[in-house]
Each structure stands twice: as structure tokens, then as C-alpha cells.
C-alpha positions in Angstrom: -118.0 -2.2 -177.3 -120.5 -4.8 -176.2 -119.6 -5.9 -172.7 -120.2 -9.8 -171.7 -120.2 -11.1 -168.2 -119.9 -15.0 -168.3 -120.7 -16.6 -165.1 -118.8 -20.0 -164.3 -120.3 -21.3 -160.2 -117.4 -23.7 -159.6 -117.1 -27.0 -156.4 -114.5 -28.6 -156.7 -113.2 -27.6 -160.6 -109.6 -27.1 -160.0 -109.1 -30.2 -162.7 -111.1 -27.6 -165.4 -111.6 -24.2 -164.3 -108.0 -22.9 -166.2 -108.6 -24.8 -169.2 -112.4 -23.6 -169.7 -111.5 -19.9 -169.0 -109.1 -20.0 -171.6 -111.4 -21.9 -174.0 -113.9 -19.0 -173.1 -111.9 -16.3 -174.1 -110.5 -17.9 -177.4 -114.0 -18.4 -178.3 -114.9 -14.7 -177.5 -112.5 -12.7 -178.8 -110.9 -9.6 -176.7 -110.7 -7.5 -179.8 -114.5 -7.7 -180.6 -115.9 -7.2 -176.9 -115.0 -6.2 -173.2 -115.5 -10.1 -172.1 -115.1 -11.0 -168.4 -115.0 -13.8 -166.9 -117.1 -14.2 -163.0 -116.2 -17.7 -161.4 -118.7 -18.1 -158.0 -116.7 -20.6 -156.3 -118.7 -22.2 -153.1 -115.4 -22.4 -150.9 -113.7 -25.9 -153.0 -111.9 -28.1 -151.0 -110.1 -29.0 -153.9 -108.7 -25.2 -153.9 -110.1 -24.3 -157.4 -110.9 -20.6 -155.4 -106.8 -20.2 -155.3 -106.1 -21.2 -158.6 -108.8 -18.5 -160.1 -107.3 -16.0 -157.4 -104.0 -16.8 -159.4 -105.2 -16.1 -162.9 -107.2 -12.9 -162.0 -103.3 -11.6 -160.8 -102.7 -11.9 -164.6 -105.5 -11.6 -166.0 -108.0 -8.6 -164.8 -110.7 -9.6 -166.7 -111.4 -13.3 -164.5 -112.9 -12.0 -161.2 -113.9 -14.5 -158.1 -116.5 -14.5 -156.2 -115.4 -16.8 -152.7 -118.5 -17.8 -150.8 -119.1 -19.8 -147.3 -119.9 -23.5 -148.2 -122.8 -25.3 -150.7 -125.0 -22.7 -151.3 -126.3 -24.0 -154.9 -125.9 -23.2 -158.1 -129.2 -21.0 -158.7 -127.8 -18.6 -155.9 -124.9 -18.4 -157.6 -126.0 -17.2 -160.4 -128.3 -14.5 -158.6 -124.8 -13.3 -156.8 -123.0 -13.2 -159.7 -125.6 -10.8 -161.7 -125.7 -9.0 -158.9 -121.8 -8.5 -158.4 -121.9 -7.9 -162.1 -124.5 -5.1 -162.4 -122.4 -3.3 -159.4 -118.9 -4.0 -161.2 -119.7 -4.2 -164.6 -122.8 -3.3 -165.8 -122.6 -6.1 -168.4 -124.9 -6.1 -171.4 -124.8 -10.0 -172.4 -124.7 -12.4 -169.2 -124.0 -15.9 -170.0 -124.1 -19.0 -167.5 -122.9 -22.2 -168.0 -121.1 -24.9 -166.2 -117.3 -25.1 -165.9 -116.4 -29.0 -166.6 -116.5 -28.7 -170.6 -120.3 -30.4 -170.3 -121.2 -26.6 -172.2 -118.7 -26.5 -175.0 -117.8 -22.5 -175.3 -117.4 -22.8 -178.9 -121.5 -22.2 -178.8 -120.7 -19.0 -177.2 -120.5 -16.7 -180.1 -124.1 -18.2 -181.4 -125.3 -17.6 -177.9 -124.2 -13.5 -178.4 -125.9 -12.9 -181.6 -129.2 -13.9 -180.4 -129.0 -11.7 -177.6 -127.9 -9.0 -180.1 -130.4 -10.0 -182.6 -133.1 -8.5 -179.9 -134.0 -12.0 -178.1 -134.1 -11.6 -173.8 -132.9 -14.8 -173.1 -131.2 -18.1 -175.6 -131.5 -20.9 -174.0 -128.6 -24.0 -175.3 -131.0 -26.5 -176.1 -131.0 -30.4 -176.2 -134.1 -30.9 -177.9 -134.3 -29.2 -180.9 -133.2 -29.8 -184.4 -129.5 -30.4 -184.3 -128.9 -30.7 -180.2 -128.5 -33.4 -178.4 -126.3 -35.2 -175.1 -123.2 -37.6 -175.4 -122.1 -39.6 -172.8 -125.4 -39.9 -171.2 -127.3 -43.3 -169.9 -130.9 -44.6 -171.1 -131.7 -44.3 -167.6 -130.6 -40.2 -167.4 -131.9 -39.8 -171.0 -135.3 -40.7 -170.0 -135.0 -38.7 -166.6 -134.3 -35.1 -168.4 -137.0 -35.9 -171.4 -139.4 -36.8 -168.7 -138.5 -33.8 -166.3 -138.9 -31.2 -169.6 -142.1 -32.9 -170.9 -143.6 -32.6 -167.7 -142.5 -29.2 -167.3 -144.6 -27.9 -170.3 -147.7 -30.2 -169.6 -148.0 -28.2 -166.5 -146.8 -24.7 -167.0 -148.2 -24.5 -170.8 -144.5 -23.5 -171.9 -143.2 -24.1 -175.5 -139.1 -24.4 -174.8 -138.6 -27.8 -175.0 -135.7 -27.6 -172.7 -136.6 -25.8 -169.7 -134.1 -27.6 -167.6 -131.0 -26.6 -170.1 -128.2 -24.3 -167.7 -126.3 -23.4 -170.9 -128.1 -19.9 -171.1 -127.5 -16.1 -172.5 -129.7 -13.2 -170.8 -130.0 -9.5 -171.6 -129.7 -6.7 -169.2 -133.6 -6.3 -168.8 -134.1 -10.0 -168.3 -131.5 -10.2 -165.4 -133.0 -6.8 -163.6 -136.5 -8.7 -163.8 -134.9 -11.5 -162.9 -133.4 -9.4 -159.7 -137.0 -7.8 -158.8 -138.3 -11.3 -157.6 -136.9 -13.9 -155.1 -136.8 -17.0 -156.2 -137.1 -19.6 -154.0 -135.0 -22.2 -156.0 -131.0 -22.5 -155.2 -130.0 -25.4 -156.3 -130.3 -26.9 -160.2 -134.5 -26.3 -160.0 -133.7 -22.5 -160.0 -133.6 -23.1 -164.2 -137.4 -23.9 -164.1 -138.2 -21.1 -162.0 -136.6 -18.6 -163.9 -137.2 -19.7 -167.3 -141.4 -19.5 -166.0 -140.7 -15.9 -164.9 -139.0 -14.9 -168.5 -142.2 -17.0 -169.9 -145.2 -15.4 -167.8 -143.8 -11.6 -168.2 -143.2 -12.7 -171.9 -139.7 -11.6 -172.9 -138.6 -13.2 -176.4 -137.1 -16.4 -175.5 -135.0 -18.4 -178.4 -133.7 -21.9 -178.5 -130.5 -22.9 -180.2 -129.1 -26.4 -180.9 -126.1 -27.8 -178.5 -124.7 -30.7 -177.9 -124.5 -31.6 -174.1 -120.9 -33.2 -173.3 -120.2 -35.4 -170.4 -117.9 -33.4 -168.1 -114.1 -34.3 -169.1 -113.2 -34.4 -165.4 -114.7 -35.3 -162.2 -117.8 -36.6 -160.7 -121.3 -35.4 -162.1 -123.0 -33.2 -159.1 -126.8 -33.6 -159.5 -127.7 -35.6 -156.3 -131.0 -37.6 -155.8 -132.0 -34.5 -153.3 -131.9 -32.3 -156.4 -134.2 -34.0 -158.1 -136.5 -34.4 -155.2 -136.1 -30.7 -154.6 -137.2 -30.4 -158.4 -140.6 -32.2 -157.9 -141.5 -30.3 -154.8 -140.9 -27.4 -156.9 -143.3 -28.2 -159.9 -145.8 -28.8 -157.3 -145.5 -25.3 -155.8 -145.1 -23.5 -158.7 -148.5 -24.4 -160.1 -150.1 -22.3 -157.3 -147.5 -19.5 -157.6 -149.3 -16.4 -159.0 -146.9 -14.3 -161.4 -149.4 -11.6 -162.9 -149.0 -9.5 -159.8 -144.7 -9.5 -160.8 -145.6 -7.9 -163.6 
């Protein structure tokens, strides 16, 4: 049976992390694969670490990872595929956020493109059939603008290298693993997404629709997106032939 890891870094979720895990595993049923469920909870205030600790007393396949303060999402990620290879030894790992703005009834799309021999599907706004709800002109023309530039200067053809709604294979997180990326926060989706592009793993877009969250403040922070320019600039004299 195919195991699937999916990877939920929470801050202050308590309002949404039950209702998504359930959602989760509705959407991907028990009977057709050994799903679990990692939340990567960055020590909530709000207690959403206690109420995940609670459902993992019931539920053995919802695991928490507790760590020390704000240590951005991109980290989180790398710590959960790390816990997961050690645990689990997962064959599908998805990531996406835990307020509802990924809808998990993509999941099962996201699966079979991993099984259908893609390395990475990436849950894209900007193709044929995706879009965003609930957005502003003003954030609209922020993520166009951020993806455009994106492939102007790295030469990539995904049009939405900024999506965080992803599925990766096994081989694409150990590569993933080999390198330290320098990106923790929201910019670690560029970075990455260039690695699985410069060692040229199949890559696949598939339509979503981006939700606004159902509950809760939105957490990209004008620092993120200042961190995200500084990172375009130094990855354009990053060298990744030699992480071949």
C-alpha cells in the first residue's frame, strides 16, 4: 500500500487544524493508502500544539512535531521530511497549509501525478482552470508579478513558482535533503522549486483554486516579501551544476 505523509506547519490554527485533518483523511481514503498526517506546530500561543496532541491519542496516524518559537514555514517543511523519512519512510509527501486556503479535495489529483511518474505537482493558480478567491487587485498583482519575475530570471516554465500547495516523491525530497537551503520562511518555495528545475526532475502543474483562509489572520508579513527579493537577487549567482 502506497504510504502518504502530508505535512500541515501550523501558528496559531487551533480555529482549523481539527477540521482540515478530518477533511484530509476523508479526502484520502484509509482503505486505499497508509495516510498520515505530520502537523509542525512552531510552539502556538493559541494552543493548536495540545489540541493535535489530543487527536494523535485517538488517532495514531496524526503525529506532532512541537518546535521552539517562529522558525518559518520552509524549515518546517525540511523537519517534517526529515522526521518522516526516519518514521515513515513515506512514498508521496504533500505540503500544504492548514486554514482551508488549500482545499484537500485536490488531494487525490495531487497522488496520481506522483504515481503517474512526475517528482514533484505543484497546485497551480495560473493555469487553465486555477485561480484565487477572496483575493485583492492589489495581492493579485503582487503574486502575478512575483511569478512572472521569477521565470524572467531563472528561465523556469511553471507559472506558479510561488504556489505551497505541493506533492513530492521520495527521490525529490532526498535531493531536496542533500542541499541546505538557505530560505525558511515562505521564499523557501522558489528555492526549492529551482533545485527540482536545475537537476531536472519532471515537474507537473495542476489547476486549483486558492481559497481565502476560513479563519484567522493571513501570515505573509511585508518582511517576507522583502526576504523574497533579497532572495531572487542571490539566487541568480547561486551555482547549482556542482549539486548535481
Amino acid at each position: 500500500m502506497v504510504r502518504i505523509a502530508v505535512f500541515l506547519p501550523t501558528y496559531n490554527e487551533r480555529d482549523n487544524i481539527s477540521l482540515i485533518i478530518e477533511e484530509v483523511f476523508k479526502n484520502l481514503s484509509l482503505t486505499h493508502y497508509d495516510l498520515h498526517v505530520i502537523v509542525i506546530d512552531d510552539s502556538s500561543p493559541d494552543g493548536t500544539g495540545y489540541l493535535v496532541m489530543e487527536i494523535a491519542e485517538v488517532n495514531d496516524h496524526v503525529h506532532l512535531l512541537s518546535r521552539v518559537g517562529k522558525q518559518g514555514l520552509g524549515s518546517a517543511y525540511v523537519d517534517g521530511f526529515k522526521w518522516s523519512l526516519s518514521n515513515l519512510s513515506p512514498d508521496i509527501f504533500i505540503q500544504m497549509d492548514a486554514d482551508f486556503s488549500h482545499s484537500p479535495h485536490y488531494l487525490s489529483n495531487f497522488v496520481g501525478g506522483i504515481l503517474d511518474g512526475y517528482d514533484v505537482i505543484i497546485g497551480s493558480r495560473y493555469v487553465k482552470g486555477g485561480g484565487a478567491t477572496s483575493w485583492s487587485l492589489h495581492r493579485k498583482i503582487i503574486s502575478r508579478g512575483a511569478n512572472l519575475l521569477v521565470r524572467l530570471l531563472f528561465r523556469i516554465k511553471e507559472k506558479d513558482a510561488t504556489s505551497g500547495f505541493r506533492a513530492l516523491s521520495k527521490k525529490a525530497v532526498n535531493y531536496l535533503l542533500k542541499f541546505d537551503l538557505s530560505s525558511k520562511g515562505y521564499s523557501y518555495q522558489i528555492e526549492s522549486l529551482l533545485l527540482f528545475s536545475k537537476l531536472g526532475l519532471p515537474i507537473k502543474e495542476i489547476p486549483i483554486i486558492f481559497f481565502g483562509r476560513k479563519k484567522g489572520k493571513a501570515k505573509l508579513s511585508i518582511l517576507e516579501i522583502l526576504r523574497f527579493a533579497f532572495l531572487l537577487i542571490r539566487l541568480r549567482f547561486i551555482k547549482f551544476n556542482k549539486l548535481k
